[in-house]
N, C-alpha and C positions, 0 to 999 in steps of 0.2 A: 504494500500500500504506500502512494506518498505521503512521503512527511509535509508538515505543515513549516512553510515558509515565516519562521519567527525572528530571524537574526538579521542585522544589518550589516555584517563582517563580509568583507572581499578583502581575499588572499591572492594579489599579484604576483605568481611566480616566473622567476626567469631561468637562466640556464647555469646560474649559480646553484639554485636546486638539485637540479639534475647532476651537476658536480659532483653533490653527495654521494653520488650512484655509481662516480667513473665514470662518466659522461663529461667527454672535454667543454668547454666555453668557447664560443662565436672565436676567439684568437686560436683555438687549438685545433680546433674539428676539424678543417679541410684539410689540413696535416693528416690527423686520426685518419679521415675516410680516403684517403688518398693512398697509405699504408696499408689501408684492406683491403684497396682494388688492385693494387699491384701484382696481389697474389689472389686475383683473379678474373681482372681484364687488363694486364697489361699497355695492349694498345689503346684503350680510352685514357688510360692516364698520362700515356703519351703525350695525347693530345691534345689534354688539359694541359700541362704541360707549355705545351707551343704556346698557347694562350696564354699564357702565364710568364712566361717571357716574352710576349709583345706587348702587356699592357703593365705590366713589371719591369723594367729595365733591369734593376739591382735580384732577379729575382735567379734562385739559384737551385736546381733540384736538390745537387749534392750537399745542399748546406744544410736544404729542406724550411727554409724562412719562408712557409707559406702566410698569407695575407690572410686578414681579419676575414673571415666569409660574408660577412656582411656589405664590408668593403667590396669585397670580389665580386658579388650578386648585384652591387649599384653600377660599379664601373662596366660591367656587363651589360646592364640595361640600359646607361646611357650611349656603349659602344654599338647599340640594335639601333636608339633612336639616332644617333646623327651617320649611319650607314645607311647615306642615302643619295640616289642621283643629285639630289635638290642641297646637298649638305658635304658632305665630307667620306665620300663614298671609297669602298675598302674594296683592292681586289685580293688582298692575301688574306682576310677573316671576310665573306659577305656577310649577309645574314642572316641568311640560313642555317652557314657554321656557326655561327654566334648561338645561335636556339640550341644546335645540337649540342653543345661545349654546355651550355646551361640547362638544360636535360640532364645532359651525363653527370654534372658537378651533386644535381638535386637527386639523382637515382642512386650516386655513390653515396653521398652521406646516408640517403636511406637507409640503403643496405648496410650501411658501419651501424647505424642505429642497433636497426634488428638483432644485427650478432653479438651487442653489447647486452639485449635486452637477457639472454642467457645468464650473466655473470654480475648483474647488477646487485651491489651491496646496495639494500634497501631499508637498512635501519633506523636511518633517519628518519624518512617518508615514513615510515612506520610508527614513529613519537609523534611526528609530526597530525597524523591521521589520529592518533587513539588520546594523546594529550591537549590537542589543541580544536583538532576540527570539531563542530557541532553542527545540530538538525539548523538547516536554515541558511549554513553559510554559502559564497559562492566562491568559485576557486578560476583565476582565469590566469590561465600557463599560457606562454608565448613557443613553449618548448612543443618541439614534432615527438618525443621519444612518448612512450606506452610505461613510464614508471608510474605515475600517479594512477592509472588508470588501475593496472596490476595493484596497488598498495588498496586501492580503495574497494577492488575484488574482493582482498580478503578480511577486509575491514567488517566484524558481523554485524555494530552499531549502526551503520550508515550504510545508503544505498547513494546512487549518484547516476545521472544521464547528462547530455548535453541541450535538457529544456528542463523550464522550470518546474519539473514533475515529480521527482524525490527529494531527501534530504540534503542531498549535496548538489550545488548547480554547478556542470564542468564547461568553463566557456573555453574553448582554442580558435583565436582568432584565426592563428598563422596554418590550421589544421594539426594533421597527424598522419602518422606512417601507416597507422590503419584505415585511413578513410581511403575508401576510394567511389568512384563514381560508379553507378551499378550497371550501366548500358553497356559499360568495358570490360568487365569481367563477365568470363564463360558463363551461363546461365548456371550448368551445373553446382561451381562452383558460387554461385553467387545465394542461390538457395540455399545451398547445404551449409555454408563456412559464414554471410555475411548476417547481422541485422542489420536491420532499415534503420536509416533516421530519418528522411526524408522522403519526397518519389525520388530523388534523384542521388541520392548521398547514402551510403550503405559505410558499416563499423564491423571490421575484423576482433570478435571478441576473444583475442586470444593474443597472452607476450611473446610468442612467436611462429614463423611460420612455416615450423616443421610438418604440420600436417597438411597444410594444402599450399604445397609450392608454388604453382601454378601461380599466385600471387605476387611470387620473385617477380615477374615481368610485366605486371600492372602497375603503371603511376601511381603512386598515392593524391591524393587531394592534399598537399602544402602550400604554403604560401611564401615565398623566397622574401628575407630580410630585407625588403628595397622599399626606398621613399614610396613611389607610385605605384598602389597594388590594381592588380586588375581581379577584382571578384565577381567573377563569372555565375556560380553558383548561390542560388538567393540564400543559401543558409550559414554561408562565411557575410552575406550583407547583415542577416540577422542575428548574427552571431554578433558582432561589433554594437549594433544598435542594444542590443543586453548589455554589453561589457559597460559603453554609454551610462545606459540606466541603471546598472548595478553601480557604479561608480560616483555617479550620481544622488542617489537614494543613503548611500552606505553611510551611518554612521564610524564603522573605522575600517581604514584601508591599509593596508599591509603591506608594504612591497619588499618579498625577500627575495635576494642574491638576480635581481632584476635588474639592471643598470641606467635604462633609457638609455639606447644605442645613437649617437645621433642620427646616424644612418636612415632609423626608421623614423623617417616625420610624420607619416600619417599616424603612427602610434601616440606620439605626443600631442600630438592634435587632439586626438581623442579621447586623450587622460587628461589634459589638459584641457578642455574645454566639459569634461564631465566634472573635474574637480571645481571648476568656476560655476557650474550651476551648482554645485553641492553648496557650494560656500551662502551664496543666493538664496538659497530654503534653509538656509541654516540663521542668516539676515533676516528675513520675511518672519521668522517664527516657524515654519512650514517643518522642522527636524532641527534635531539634535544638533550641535557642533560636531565638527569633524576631528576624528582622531587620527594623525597618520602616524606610521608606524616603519621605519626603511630599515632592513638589517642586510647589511652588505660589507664586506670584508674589508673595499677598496674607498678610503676618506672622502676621495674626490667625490665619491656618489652621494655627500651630503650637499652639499651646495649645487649640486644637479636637481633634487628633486625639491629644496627649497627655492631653487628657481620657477621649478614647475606649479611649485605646488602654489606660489603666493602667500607663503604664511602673513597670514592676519584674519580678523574678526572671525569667533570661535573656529579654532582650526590650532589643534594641540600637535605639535609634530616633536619627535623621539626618532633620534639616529642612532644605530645598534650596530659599532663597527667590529661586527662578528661573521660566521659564515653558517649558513644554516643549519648545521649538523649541529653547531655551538648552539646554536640561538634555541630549537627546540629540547636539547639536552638541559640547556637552564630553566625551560618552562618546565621540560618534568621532573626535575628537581624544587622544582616552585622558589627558584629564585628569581624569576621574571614572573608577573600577575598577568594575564589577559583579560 
């Protein structure tokens, strides 16, 4: 049965989180996925690669100094948009290669996801769920990997879907390695292996996918770290329009091992203008004051989100320069109160 929507808490998580897990950060990953492809598509790493020294100068396989991914996913999309007769057009990358190179980059981290999802120390996510989460709250990861989802599996307190229908609301703006689109996968396997979220959006309910491989070679529905998204599918529109309103609405928000990438501007957009109408209902008399809450290892990330955030009128903010394994280890030792 679902639970009754009682809490005003939104839990921002980023890929500091997933850190907990052995899961690299947006600086390490395309390194990581780029190591698992080697030893098993050689030639596409290749050919990342070439890329990667055309739009890298300084950029070196043998040294292995790969680029912020986030970084690499923007310069990519601006290398699509001004590849073009009317602009600055490319005969050694057109753009067609560019799609492909940015295909292969988002199918190889995929797949480094997946094989991590085997080995993942989840004890933290695991405090994190049984000390801190309750009926009501909503949880919106930016991260593609299947840890929280796995944690909250076996969570027997809490259930959780991606609408506002049980105890836990899971919003993924940027998607997941499990979503895929259901028109693209074999019918067979699409019965058997997927559940619906939508008519069009289907959830691989399972941390890995040893039992129906056939999946290896289906895109996932994600959404590549880049200023300007293209959301095609009405339920990544809806999905953001939630995060809005949870962010919104929330008396406290949370933001662990999350950074605010500069990279992604539409994201700050939209934290950023939900936190200004929060503050707004919060002026009017309409709710509470806001409680925000940043726990993140790296200092810098405090004058990031008090930039974001506008601190003033009711709007309590607490920077916790810890990293999340610490930060729920001290709640369930009840040295921090929530």
């Amino acid at each position: 049965m679902a639970g009754k929507r009682i809490s005003s808490r939104v839990f921002i998580l980023g890929a500091g989180v997933s850190a907990s897990c052995g899961i690299p950060v947006a600086q390490n990953i395309l390194r990581a996925a780029m190591d698992h492809l080697e030893n098993n598509d050689g030639a596409t790493r290749d050919k990342i690669h070439k890329l990667l020294d055309y739009l890298y100068p300084n950029f070196n396989s043998a040294l292995r100094n790969y680029p912020n991914i986030e970084d690499f996913m923007n310069l990519l999309q601006m290398a699509q948009q001004v590849n073009s007769e009317d602009f600055i057009e490319s005969s050694i990358w057109p753009a067609v290669d560019l799609r492909e190179i940015e295909a292969s980059v988002l199918q190889a981290v995929t797949d480094y996801l997946w094989a991590q999802m085997k080995n993942c120390n989840l004890e933290a996510m695991k405090k994190f769920a049984k000390h801190i989460l309750r009926e009501g709250d909503t949880i919106i990861t930016f991260n593609w990997d299947v840890t929280m989802e796995k944690v909250l599996d076996d969570e027997d307190e809490l259930t959780f879907w991606y609408e506002p229908t049980t105890e836990v609301l899971l919003l993924k703006p940027h998607g997941s390695i499990d979503w895929f689109k259901r028109a693209e996968v074999p019918a067979d396997v699409a019965n058997k292996a997927l559940r619906k979220i939508d008519d069009e959006l289907s959830v691989y309910p399972e941390s890995t996918l040893a039992k129906h491989k056939a999946l290896k070679t289906q895109p996932p529905v994600i959404v590549p770290p880049i200023a300007m998204k293209d959301f095609t599918l009405p339920f990544l529109r809806k999905t953001w329009k939630r995060v809005y309103r949870a962010v919104s609405q929330a008396t406290d928000v949370y933001f662990i091992g999350y950074s605010l990438p500069k990279e992604d501007q539409f994201a700050r957009l939209v934290l950023s203008r939900a936190l200004r109408n929060n503050r707004l209902k919060a002026h009017r008399g309409e709710k509470k004051g806001l409680r925000i809450r940043v726990v993140n290892p790296d200092e810098a990330a405090q004058q990031t989100f008090i930039r974001l955030v506008g601190v003033g009128f009711k709007t309590h903010f607490e920077f916790f320069h810890t990293t999340f394994d610490r930060f729920v280890q001290s709640v369930a030792e009840s040295l921090i109160t929530l």
